[in-house]
C-alpha positions as CSV (number, residue, x, y, z in Angstrom):
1,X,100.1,-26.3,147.4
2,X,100.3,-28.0,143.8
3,X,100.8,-25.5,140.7
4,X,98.8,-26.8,137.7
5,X,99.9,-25.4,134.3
6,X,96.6,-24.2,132.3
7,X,96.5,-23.8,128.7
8,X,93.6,-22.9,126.6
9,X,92.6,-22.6,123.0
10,X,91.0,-19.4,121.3
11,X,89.0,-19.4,118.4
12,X,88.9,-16.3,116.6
13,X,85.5,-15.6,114.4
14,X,86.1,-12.6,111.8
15,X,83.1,-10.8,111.0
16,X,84.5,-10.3,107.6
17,X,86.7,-12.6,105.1
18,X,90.2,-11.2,105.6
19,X,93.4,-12.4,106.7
20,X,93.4,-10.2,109.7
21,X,90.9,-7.6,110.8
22,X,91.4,-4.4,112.9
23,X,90.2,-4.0,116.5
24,X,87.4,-1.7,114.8
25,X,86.9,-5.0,112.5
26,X,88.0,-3.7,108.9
27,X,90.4,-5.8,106.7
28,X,94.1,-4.8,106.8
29,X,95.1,-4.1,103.1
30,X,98.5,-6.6,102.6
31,X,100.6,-5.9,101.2
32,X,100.9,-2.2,101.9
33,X,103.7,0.1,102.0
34,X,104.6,2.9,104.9
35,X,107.9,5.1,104.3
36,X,109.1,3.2,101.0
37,X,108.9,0.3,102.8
38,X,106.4,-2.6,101.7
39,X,104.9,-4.9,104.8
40,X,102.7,-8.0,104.4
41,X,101.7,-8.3,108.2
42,X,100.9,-5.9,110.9
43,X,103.9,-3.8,112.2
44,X,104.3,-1.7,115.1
45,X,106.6,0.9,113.1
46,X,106.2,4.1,114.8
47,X,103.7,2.9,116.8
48,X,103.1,1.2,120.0
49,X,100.3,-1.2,119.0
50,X,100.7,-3.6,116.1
51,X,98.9,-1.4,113.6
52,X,97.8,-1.9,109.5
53,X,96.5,0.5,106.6
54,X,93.7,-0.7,105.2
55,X,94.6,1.0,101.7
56,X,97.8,-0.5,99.6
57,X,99.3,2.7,100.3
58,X,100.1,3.9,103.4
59,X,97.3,7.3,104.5
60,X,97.3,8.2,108.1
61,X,93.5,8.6,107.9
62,X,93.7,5.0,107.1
63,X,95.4,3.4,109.8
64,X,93.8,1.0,112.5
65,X,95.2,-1.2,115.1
66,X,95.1,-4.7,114.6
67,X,93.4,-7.5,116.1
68,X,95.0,-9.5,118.7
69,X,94.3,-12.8,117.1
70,X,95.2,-13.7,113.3
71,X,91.8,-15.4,111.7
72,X,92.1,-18.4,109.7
73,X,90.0,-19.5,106.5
């Protein structure tokens, strides 16, 4: 039996101009700041999903998980 090695490329399309969208497809507000403590990417800080605010400052009302993929331009 041969084992072939398969790679692929993914393409992510944002519905929306931002550096990186939620799974709910909002833009993540960067920089934002969470317990005195200022992040410019999504973190998974007291959570188990990489997560983001979408307001500068950090309101639990406000917080969505991220997108699996990063999108570009």
């Amino acid at each position: 039996m041969r084992k072939f090695r398969v790679t692929a490329s993914i393409t992510c399309t944002c519905s929306t101009a931002c550096a990186q969208e939620t799974t709910s497809g909002e833009c993540c507000s960067f920089p934002f700041e969470y317990k005195g403590k200022t992040y410019d990417s999504c973190t998974m800080v007291d959570g188990n999903r990489p997560w983001c605010s979408l307001t500068p400052i950090y309101d639990k009302k406000r917080r969505r998980d991220c997108r699996k993929y990063t999108c570009l331009g």
